[in-house]
N, C-alpha and C positions, 0 to 999 in steps of 0.2 A: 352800655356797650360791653361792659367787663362782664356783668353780668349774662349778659346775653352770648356772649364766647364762653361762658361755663356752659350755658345750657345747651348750647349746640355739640360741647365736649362731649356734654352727659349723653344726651341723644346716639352720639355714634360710636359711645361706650354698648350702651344699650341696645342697640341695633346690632354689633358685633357679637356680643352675647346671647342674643334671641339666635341669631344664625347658625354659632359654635353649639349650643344646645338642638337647635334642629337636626344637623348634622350627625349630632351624636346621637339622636332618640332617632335617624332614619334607618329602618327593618335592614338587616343583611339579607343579600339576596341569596335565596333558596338555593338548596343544596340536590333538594330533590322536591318536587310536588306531593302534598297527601296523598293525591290520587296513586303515585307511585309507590309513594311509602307502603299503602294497603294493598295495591300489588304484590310488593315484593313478598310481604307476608303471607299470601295467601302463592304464592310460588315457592316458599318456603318448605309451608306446610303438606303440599303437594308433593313436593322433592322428596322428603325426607319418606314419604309409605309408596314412591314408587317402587316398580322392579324392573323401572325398563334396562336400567342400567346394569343390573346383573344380570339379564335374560341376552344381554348384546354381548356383553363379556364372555359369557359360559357357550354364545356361539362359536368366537373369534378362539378362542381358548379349545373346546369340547370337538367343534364342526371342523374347522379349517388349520387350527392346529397352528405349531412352529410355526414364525413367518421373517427366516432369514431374508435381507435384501436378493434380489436375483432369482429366490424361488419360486417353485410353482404356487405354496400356499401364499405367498408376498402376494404375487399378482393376481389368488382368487380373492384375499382379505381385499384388496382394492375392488374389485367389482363389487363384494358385498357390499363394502360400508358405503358407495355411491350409490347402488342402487334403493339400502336404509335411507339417505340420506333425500332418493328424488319421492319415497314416498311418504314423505314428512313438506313435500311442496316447496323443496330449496332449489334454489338454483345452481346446477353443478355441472364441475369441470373438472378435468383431469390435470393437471399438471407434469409434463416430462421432466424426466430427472435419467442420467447415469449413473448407474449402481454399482457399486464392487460384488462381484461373485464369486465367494468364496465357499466352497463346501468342503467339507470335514473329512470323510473319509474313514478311513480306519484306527483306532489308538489303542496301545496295549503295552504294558513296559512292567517289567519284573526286574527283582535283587536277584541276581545270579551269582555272587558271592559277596559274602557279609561274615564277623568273626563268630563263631561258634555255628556254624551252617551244619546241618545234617549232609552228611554227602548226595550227591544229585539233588537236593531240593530248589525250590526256589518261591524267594515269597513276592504275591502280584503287591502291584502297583497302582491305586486307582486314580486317575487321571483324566486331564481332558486337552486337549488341543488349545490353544491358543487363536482368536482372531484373527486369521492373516497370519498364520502362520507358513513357511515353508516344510517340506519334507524330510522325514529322514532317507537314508539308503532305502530300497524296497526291503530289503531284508533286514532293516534296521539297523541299530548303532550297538553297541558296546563301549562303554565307557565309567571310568575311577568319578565318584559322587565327589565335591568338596562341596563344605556349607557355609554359606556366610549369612550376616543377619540384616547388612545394608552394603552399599555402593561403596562404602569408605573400608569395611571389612575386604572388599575383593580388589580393590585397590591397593593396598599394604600389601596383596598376596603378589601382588604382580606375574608376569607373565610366564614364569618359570613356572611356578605354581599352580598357575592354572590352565596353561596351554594342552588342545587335548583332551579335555577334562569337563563331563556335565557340571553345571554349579546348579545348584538350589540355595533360592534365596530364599531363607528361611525368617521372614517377619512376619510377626503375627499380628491379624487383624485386632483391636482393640474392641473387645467384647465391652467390654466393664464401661466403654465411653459409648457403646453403641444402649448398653441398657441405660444409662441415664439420657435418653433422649436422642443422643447426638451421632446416630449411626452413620449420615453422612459425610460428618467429620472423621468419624472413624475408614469410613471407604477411601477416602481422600488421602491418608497418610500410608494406606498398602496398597490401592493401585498403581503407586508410581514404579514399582517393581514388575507386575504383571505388565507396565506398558514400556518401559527401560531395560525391563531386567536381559532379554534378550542380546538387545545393542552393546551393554556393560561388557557382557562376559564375551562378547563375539571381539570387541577389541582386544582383547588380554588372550585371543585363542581359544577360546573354549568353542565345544563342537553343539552344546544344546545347552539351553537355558530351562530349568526347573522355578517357578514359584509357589511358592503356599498358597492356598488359594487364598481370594480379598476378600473375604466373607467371615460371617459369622458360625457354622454350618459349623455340627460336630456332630454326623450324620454320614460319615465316609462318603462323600458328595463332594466331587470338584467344581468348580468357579470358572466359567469362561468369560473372555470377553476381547477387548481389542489388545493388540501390543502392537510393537511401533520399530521401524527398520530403518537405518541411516542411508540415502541414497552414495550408493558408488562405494558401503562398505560388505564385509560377509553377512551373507544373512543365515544364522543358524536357527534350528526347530525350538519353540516356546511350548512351553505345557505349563497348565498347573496342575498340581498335585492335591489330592483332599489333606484337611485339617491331622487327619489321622496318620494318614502316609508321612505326611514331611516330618513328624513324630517319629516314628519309626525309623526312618531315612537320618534325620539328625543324629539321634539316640546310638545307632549301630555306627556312624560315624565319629563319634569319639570316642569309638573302642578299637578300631583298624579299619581296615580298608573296604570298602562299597565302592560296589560295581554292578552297573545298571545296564540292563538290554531296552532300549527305547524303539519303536515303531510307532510313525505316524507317517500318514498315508492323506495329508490335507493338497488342495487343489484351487488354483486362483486362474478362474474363467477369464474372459474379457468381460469387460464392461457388460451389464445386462442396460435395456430400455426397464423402466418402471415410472410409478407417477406418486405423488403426494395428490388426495383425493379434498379438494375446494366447495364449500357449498354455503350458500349466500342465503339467509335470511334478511330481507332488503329493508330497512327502517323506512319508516311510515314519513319521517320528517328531515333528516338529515341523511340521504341514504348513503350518502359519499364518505361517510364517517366511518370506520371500521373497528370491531372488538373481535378480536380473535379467540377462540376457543378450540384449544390443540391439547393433544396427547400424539405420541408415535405412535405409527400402523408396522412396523417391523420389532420383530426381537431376536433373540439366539436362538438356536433349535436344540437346546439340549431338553429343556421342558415345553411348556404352551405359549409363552408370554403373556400369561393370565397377566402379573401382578405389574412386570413390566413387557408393555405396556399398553396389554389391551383394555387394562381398566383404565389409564387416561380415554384414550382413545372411546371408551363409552360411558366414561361421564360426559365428557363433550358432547357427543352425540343425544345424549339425555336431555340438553340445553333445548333444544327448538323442541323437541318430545312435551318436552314439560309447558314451555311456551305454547304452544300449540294447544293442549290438554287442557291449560287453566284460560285461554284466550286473551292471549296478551301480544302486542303489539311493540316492537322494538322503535325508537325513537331510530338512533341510530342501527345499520346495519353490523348483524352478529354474524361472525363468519366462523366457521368449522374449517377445519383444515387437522386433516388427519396425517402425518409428515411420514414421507419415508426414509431407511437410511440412516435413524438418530443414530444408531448403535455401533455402525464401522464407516462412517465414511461425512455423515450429514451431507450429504449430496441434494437433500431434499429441500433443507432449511436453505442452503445456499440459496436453489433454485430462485425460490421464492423471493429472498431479497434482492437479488440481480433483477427480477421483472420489476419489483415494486420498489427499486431504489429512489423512481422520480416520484415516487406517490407516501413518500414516509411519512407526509406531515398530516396525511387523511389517516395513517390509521393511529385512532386514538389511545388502544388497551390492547394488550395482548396476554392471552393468559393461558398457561399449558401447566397438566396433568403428569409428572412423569416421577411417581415417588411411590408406588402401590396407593392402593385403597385402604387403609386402615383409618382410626377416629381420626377426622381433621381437626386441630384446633383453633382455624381460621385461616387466614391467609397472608405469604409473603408477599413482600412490594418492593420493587427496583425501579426506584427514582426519587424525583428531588424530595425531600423531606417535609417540603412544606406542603406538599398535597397530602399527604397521611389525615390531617383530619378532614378533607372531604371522604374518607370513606367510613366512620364514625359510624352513621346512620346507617348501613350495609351491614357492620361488628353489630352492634345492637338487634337488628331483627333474627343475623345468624347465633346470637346468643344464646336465643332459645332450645338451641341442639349443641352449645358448649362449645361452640367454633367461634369464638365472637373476638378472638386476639390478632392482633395484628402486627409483623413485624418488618423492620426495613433492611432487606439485600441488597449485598451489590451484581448479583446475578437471582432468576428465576429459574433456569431452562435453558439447554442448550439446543434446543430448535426455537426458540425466542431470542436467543441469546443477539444475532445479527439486528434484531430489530432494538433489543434494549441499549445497545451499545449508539443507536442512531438517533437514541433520546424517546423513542415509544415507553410510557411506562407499562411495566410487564407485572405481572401477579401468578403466584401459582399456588393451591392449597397446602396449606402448615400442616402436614401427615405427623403423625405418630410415629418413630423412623425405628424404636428396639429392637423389632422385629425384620423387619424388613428385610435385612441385608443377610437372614440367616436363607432366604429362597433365591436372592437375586441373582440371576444370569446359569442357576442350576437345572438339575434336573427336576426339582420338585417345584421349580412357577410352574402351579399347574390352576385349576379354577378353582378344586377346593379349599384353597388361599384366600378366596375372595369372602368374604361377611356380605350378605342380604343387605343388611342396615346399615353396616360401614359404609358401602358404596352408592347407596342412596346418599347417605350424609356427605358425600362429597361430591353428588350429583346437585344436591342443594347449593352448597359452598359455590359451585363453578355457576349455576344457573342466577342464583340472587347477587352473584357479585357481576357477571354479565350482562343481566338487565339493569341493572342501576347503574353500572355506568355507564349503559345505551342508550337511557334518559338523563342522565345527571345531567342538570341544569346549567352548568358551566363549565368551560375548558378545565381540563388539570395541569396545572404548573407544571414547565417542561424547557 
């Protein structure tokens, strides 16, 4: 009997152990199919010698031009990119959205007295209006320059000092951080002046707010873009000034007194009608599933919005082109959604998440374009960390064109942004950024900005990370 109660022990020692070993030699389940895997490859290679995506850019950019929210070319870029869009066989729809309408106007501001001045001269000023900005007098302003370099400078000056008086805030963008890679970073620590600078100085009295421009640009080329007004307090005129000017403007100001004649002549419409442009490539298996492929359809008008950002807006477009071209078949539904609005208002991105608040958990990926087209070196991701290695296999085939890294954000895009914050993991191409920031929101985003090659290779990036995860085999951790 003793015996016989060992060998039953032994038995279901051994039984436990054949199981524990089964267990462990059972296959992880697929991440992607071969079948797909050899797809994506051959949509890879496809991507990278198309031109559809610079031939749609150099339209939006060359044909239809500037595409401020509220204007005429805003609402021809939307006819076009829908009508691209229905002859590629998607299903498409307009989306409403209210816009802000804001147009520019006139701008022009000279030194009318500085120390060492030739009598009657006066040296120009080259400038640009600020987003939302309000006006001067029609005949414009006259007023003493004071310069500070941050918010805590013009705060020490207090109100005696500066009441009455344009400020120029004079912070310089960080070149040096934008050449080693990190341009972003660098936009991020001077636009808070271009978007505050005005509110600061309006509490302390001052009649117009000056910034340096947030760029890189050493090109007497001024910086637009949004600034930002405290409701219920004065709203005085915002300009920035080119790289060259706040130079001159600083320089002559610690030597005596400057004094500036400003004219801007900007205007805020009502609200305009416009749409963010929707179109469904509908998966063959899970069609209720959704991956979004976005860039913004509006930009500033001082240039094209070649770089931003009608080259997002046609490498997305590139996606179902490419699809299409190599004959592939979305598992789940790839959606394009061309936003409007990113640039002064997101009225677009709103829209979007207010209809699709009850449908968040259908859309699987959301990934937007909105950094220029320069080399991509793969792609960002904003979400839980443990899904990063199901896109492994995705780095790998995009390796073969140097884009094959991957890194983890905690934002993609701020027309994704509403959906990343609601737990959709979001992605968007890892640009090259040195460059970038010396065209952005100027006069010179124009198309000749744009590389042939460059913008194929991130017509690839957006296309091969789109279809694989509209096949990926399994939910992504969320």
């Amino acid at each position: 009997m003793k015996f016989m109660k060992l060998y039953l022990l032994l038995l279901l020692i051994l039984a436990a152990a054949i199981s524990s070993f089964a267990q462990a030699a059972a296959p992880t389940p697929p991440l992607y199919s071969e079948k797909t895997l050899a797809e994506l490859k051959r949509l890879q290679q496809a991507a990278v010698a198309s031109d559809y995506a610079y031939r749609e850019v150099g339209y939006l950019a060359n044909n239809i031009g500037p595409r401020l929210s509220g204007s005429a070319q805003a609402q021809r870029a939307v006819e076009y990119v829908a009508d691209e869009m229905r002859k590629l066989g998607l299903e498409v729809r307009l989306q409403p959205c209210m816009v802000p309408h804001w147009v520019r106007g006139a701008e022009h501001a000279e030194i009318i007295e500085w120390d060492g001045m030739a009598p009657g001269t006066t040296q120009k000023v080259v400038l640009t209006a600020l987003g939302g900005s309000v006006a001067t007098p029609e005949t414009g302003l006259i007023a003493e320059v004071i310069v500070v370099n941050t918010f805590d400078e013009l705060t020490a000056l207090g109100r005696d000092r500066v009441a009455g008086k344009i400020v120029l805030f004079d912070n310089k963008f960080d070149s040096e951080m934008a050449a080693s890679g990190f341009g972003l970073a660098a936009y991020g620590q001077a636009v808070q002046y271009r978007f505050g600078g005005a509110m600061a100085a309006a509490r302390l009295g001052a009649v117009a707010a000056l910034v340096r421009s947030a760029g890189g640009s050493q090109n007497r080329l001024a910086h637009t873009g949004t600034m930002g007004y405290t409701d219920g307090a004065t709203k005085i005129p915002g300009a920035a000034v080119s790289y060259e000017d706040a130079e001159t403007i600083a320089h002559l100001a610690k030597n005596g007194k400057v004094r500036i004649k400003l004219t801007l002549t900007p205007q805020t419409l009502p609200d305009a009608p416009s749409f963010n442009v929707i179109a469904d490539l509908k998966g063959s298996e899970k069609p209720d599933e959704i991956i979004i492929i976005s860039g913004h359809l509006d930009s500033w008008d001082l240039g094209q919005g070649a770089i931003d950002d009608g080259a997002g807006v046609a490498v997305a477009m590139s996606v179902p082109a490419m699809l299409k071209q190599v004959g592939l078949k979305p598992k789940r539904t790839i959606r394009f959604i061309a936003w409007m609005n990113e640039e002064n208002g997101g009225r677009g991105s709103a829209a979007y998440a207010e209809a699709e608040k009850a449908n968040i958990t259908n859309h699987f990926a959301a990934i937007e374009a909105d950094l220029g087209a320069s080399h991509p070196l793969g792609f960002f991701f904003a979400g839980k960390k443990e899904a990063l290695p199901f896109f492994a296999p995705i780095s790998n085939i995009l390796g073969a064109q140097g884009a094959g890294q991957s890194q983890l954000q905690d934002g993609v895009g701020s027309d994704v942004g509403p959906l990343t914050q609601k737990g959709v993991p979001s992605f968007a191409p890892w640009f090259n950024q040195q460059t970038y920031f010396n065209y952005h929101h100027t006069a010179a985003d124009t198309f000749d900005k744009i590389s042939p090659q460059e913008i194929a290779e991130n017509s690839s990036v957006m296309a091969v990370l789109a279809y694989g995860l509209a096949n990926l085999e399994q939910p992504i951790p969320r």
